[in-house]
C-alpha positions as CSV (number, residue, x, y, z in Angstrom):
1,X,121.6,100.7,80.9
2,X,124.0,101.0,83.9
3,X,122.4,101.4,87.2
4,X,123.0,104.4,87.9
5,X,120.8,105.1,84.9
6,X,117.8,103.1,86.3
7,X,114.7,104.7,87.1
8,X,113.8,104.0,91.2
9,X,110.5,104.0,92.4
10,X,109.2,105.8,95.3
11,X,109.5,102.4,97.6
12,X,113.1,101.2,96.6
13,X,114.6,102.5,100.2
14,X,112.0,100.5,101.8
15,X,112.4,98.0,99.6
16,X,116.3,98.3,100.6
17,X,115.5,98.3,104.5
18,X,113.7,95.1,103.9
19,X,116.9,93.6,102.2
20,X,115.3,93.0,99.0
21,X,117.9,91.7,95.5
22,X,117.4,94.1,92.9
23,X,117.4,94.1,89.0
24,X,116.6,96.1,86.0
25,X,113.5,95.6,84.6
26,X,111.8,97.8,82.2
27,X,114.5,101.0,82.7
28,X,113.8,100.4,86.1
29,X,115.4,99.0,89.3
30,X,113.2,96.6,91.4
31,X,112.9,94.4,94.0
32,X,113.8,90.5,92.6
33,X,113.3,88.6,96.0
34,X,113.7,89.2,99.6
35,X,112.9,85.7,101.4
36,X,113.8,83.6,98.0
37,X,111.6,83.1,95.2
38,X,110.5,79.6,95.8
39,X,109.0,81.3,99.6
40,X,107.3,84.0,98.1
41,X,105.4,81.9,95.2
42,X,104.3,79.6,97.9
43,X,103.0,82.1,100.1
44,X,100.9,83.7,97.4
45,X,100.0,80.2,96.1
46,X,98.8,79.5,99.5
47,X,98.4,82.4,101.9
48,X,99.0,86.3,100.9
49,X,102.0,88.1,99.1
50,X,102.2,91.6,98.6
51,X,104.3,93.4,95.4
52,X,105.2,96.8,94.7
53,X,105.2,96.8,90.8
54,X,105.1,101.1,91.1
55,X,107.7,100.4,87.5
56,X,104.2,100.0,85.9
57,X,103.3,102.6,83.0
58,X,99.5,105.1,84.6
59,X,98.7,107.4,81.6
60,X,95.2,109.0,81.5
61,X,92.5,110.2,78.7
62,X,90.6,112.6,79.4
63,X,87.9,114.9,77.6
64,X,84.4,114.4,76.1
65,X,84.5,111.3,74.4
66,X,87.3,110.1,75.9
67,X,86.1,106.2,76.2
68,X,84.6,106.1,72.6
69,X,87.9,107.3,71.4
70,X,90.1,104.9,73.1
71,X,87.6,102.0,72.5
72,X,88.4,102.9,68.4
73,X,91.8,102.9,69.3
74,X,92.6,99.5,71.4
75,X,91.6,96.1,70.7
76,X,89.0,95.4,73.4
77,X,85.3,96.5,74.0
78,X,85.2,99.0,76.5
79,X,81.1,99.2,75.9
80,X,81.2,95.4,77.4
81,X,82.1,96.4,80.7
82,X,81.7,100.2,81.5
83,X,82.5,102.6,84.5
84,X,83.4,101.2,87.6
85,X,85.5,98.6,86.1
86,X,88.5,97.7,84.1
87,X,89.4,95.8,81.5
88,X,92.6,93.9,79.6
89,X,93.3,95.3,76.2
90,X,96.0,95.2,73.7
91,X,97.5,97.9,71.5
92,X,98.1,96.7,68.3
93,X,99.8,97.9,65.2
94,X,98.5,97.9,61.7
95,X,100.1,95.1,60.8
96,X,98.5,93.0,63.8
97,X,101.6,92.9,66.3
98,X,101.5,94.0,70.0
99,X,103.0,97.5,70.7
100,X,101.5,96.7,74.6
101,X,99.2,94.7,76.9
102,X,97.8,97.0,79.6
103,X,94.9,97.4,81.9
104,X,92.2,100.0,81.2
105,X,89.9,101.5,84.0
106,X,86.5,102.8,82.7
107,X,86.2,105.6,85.1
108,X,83.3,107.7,83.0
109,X,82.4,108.3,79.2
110,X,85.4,111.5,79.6
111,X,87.4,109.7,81.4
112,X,89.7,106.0,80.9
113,X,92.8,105.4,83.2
114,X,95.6,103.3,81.6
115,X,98.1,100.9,83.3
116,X,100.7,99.4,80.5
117,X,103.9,98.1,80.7
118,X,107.0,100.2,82.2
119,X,109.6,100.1,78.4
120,X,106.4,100.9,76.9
121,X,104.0,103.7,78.3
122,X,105.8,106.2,76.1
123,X,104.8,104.4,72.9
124,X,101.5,104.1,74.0
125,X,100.9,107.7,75.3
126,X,102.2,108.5,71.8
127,X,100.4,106.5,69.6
128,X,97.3,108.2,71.5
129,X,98.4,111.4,71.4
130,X,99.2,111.4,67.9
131,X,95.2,110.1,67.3
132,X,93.0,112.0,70.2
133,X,90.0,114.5,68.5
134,X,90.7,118.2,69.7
135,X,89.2,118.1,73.4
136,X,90.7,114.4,74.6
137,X,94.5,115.1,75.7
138,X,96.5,111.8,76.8
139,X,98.8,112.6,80.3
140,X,102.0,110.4,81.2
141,X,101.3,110.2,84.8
142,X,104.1,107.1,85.2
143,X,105.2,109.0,88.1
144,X,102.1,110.5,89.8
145,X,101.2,106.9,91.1
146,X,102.4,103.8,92.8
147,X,101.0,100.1,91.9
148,X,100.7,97.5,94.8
149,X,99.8,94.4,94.1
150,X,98.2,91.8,96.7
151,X,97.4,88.5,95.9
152,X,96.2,85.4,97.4
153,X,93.6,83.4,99.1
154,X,94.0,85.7,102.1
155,X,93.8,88.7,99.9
156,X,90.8,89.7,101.1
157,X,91.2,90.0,104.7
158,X,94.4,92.1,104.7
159,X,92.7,94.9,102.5
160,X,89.8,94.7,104.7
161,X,92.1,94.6,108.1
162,X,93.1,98.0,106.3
163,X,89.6,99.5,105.5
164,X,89.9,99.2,102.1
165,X,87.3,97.6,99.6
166,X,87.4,94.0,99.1
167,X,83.9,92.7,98.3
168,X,84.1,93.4,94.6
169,X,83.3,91.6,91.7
170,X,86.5,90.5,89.5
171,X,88.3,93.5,87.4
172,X,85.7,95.7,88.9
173,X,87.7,99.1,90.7
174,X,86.9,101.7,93.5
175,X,88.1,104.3,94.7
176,X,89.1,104.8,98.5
177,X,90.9,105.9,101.0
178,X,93.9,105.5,103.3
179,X,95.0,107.6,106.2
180,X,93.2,110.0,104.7
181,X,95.2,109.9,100.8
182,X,93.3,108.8,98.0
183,X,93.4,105.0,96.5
184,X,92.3,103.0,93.6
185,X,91.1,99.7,94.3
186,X,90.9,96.9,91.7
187,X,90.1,93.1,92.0
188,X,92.5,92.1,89.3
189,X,96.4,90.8,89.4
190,X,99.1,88.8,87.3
191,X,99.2,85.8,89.6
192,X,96.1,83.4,88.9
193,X,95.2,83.9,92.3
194,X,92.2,86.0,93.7
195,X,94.0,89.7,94.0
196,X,94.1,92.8,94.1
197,X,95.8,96.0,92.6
198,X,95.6,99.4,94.7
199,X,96.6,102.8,93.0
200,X,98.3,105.2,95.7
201,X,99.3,108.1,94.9
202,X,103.1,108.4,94.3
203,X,104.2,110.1,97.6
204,X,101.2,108.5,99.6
205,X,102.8,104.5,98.2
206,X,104.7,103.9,101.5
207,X,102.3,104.3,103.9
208,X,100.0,102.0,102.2
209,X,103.0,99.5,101.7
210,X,104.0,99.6,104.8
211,X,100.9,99.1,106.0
212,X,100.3,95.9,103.9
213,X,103.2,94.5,104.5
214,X,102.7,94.6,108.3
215,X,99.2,92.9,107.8
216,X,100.4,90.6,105.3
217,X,103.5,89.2,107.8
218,X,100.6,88.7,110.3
219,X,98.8,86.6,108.4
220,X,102.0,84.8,107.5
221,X,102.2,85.6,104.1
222,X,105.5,87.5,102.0
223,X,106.4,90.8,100.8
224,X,107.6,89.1,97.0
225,X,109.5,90.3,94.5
226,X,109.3,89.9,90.7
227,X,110.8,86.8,90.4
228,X,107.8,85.2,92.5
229,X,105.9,87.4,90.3
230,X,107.2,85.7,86.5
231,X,107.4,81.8,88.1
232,X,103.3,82.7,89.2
233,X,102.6,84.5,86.0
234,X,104.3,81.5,84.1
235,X,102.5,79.0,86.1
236,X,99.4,81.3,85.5
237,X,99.9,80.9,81.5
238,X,100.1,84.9,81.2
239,X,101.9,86.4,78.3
240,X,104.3,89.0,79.1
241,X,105.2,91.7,76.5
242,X,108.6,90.9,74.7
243,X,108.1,87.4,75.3
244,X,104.8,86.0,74.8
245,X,103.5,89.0,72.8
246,X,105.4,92.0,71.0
247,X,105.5,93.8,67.6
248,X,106.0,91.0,65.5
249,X,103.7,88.5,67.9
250,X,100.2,89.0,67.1
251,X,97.4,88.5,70.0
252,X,96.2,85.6,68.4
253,X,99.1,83.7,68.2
254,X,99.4,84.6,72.6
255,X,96.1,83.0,73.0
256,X,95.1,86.7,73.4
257,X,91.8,86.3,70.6
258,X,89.4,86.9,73.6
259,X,90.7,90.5,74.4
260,X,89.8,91.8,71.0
261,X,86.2,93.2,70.2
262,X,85.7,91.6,66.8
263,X,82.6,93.3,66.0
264,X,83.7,96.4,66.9
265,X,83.9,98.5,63.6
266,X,87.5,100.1,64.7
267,X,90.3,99.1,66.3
268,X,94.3,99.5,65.3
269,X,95.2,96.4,63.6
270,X,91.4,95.3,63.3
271,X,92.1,94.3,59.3
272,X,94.8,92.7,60.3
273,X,93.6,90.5,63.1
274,X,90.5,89.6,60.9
275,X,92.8,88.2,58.1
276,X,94.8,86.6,60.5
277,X,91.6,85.3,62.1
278,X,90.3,84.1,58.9
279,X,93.2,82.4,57.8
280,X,94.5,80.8,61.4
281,X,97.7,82.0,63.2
282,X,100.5,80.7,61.6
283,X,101.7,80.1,65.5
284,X,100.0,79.1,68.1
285,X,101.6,79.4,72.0
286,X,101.8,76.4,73.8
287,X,102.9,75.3,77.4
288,X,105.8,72.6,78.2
289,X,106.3,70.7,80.9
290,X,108.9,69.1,81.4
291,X,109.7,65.4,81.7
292,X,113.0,64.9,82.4
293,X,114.9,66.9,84.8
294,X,116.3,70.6,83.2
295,X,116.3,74.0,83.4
296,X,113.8,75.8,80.4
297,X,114.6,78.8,79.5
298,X,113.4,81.5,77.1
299,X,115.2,81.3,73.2
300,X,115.5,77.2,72.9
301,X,114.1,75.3,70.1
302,X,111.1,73.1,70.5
303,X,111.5,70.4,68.2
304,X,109.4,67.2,67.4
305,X,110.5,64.4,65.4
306,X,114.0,66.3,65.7
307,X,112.7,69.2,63.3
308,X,112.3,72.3,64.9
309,X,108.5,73.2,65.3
310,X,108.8,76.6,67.2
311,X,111.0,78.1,70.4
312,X,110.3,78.6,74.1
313,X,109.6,82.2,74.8
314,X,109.5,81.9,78.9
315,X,110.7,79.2,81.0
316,X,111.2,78.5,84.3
317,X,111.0,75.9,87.5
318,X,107.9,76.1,88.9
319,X,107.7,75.9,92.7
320,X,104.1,74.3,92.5
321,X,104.9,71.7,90.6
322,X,108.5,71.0,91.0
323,X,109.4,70.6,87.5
324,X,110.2,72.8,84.8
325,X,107.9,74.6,82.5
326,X,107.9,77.0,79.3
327,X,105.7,79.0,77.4
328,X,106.7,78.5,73.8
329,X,105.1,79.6,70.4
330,X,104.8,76.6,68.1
331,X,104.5,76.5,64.1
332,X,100.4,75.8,63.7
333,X,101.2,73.5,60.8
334,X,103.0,70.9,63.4
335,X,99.3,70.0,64.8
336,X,100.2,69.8,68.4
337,X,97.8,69.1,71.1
338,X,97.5,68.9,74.4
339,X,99.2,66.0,75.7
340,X,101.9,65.6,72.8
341,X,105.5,64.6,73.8
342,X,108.4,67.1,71.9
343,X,112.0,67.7,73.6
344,X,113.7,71.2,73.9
345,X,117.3,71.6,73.1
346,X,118.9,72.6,76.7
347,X,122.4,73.3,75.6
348,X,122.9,70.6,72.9
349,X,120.4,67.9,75.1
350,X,117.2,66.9,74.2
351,X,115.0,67.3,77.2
352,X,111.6,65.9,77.2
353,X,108.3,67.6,77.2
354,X,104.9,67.2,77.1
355,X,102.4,69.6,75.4
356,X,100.0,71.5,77.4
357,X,97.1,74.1,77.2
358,X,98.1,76.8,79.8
359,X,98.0,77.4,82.6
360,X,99.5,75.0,84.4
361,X,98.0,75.7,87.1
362,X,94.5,76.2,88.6
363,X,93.1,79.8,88.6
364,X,91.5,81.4,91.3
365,X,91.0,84.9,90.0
366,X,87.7,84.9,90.0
């Protein structure tokens, strides 16, 4: 996709007047880095940083029964959380692959709120469609909101120096507003720190960006980008759709068995996922870290003993811990465990690793 064919959310001038490095990402063009990667990690590792991932798929269903009907439809139990919050859920295919990962707000029993990926809201909005009872109808509104994201252990205090809700239990949501427009509040993000994700409205996004990013430089934190955003997520141990998880990379093999309802009595892939659950995942994802000095990337083969045991499906340096670091999925039949030593073929050289349980990192999320 050329870039003239990119998608551009309703921030990118602002996002140019702050002198931001773009890429494509999803069909769309975003904001990479404006201070540098390593800068922006740090400052949401230990201070504030504030992201505009507006690329991010909103979809709503809506009708009587909406809730029960997407509850049969996506992996997780909406009835374990309710309204007033939201929840991480995965929809699956039949045969127990990932079509997406994506946040779902429980807003009443007629009404759920979807956040998936960008490449993929279409696939989800039609696998719903195709499935809603008469009465429900499923809306692509990818373009009716903006997604900001603020995260860090100063979180807190910039959305209250903003008059927006902040005492709020973790992946609980509500709903406010600024400067008079409406906005969606939720204590959730993709960073391992304590976060949050507001919902503008798609014209009402800058004045709510602007305003965080004003209150976030105060506090001497960054406006980041989404390269911050992949070494954190990495860091984090989070799988991201097309790597960690995708249509032929079931939830269990991401680590991902705790977002699915198992006694649920309906859920896409539910057969599946059981048989796969009875039997074990045939691969299990792992993190690397690295033990000699190289860059890991996503694609190399993880090998122990010199045969290959699986492949790295993110890698990166990570600015906390000044070494590299990979999230790879690993054949279950090599027995790894934490603490194991197995090299990764960097261009033809063996680079060293050792074998660890994500994340890396401590969370603060909650």
């Amino acid at each position: 996709m050329s870039d003239a064919e990119l998608r551009l959310g309703p921030l990118h001038h602002v996002h140019t007047e702050l002198g931001a490095t773009f890429a494509a990402f999803g069909g769309w063009q975003m904001p990479v880095s404006y201070a540098g990667v390593v800068a922006e990690h740090t400052a949401v590792r230990e201070t504030v940083g504030v992201f505009d991932v507006s690329h991010l798929g909103k979809a709503s269903v809506a009708g009587p029964g909406a809730a029960a009907f997407v509850n049969a439809c996506l992996t997780n139990d909406l009835d374990r959380v309710g309204p007033g919050r939201a929840q991480y859920t995965l929809c699956a295919t039949e045969s127990g692959g990932v079509t997406d990962d994506l946040i779902a707000y429980y807003v009443s029993e007629d009404e759920v709120f979807l956040v998936p990926n960008a490449a993929n809201t279409a696939a989800v909005v039609a696998a719903l469609a195709a499935q809603a009872p008469a009465g429900v109808t499923v809306t692509d509104q990818h373009r009716d909101f903006g997604v900001l994201a603020v995260q860090g252990p100063r979180s807190a205090e910039i959305l209250a120096a903003l008059g927006l809700p902040s005492d709020m239990d973790y992946m609980a949501f509500a709903d406010a507003t600024f400067d008079g427009a409406p906005v969606r509040v939720c204590r959730t993000g993709y960073t391992g720190e304590h976060g949050y994700e507001l919902l503008p409205t798609w014209d009402g996004a800058e004045a709510v960006f602007r305003a965080l990013v004003a209150a976030v430089e105060a506090a001497g934190g960054e406006v980041a980008g989404l390269g911050a955003r992949d070494t954190l997520r990495t860091e984090a141990g989070y799988p991201l759709h097309g790597h960690e998880l995708s249509t032929e990379i079931s939830p269990l093999e991401a680590r991902c068995g705790w977002a699915i309802g198992w006694r649920k009595p309906a859920f896409w892939g539910r057969d599946a996922l059981l048989a796969q659950k009875e039997a074990g995942p045939a691969r299990t994802m792992w993190g690397l870290r690295a033990l000699d000095r190289g860059v890991l990337r996503q694609g190399q083969a993880v090998l122990r003993d010199g045969a290959a045991v699986g492949e790295t499906t993110s890698g990166t340096f990570s600015p906390t811990l000044k070494v590299g670091i990979a999230l790879a999925l690993v054949d279950s039949s090599a027995g790894l465990a934490a603490g194991d030593e197995v090299t990764v073929d960097v261009r033809g050289r063996a680079l060293r690793c050792e074998v660890v349980a994500p994340p890396f990192v401590p969370l603060h999320t909650r």
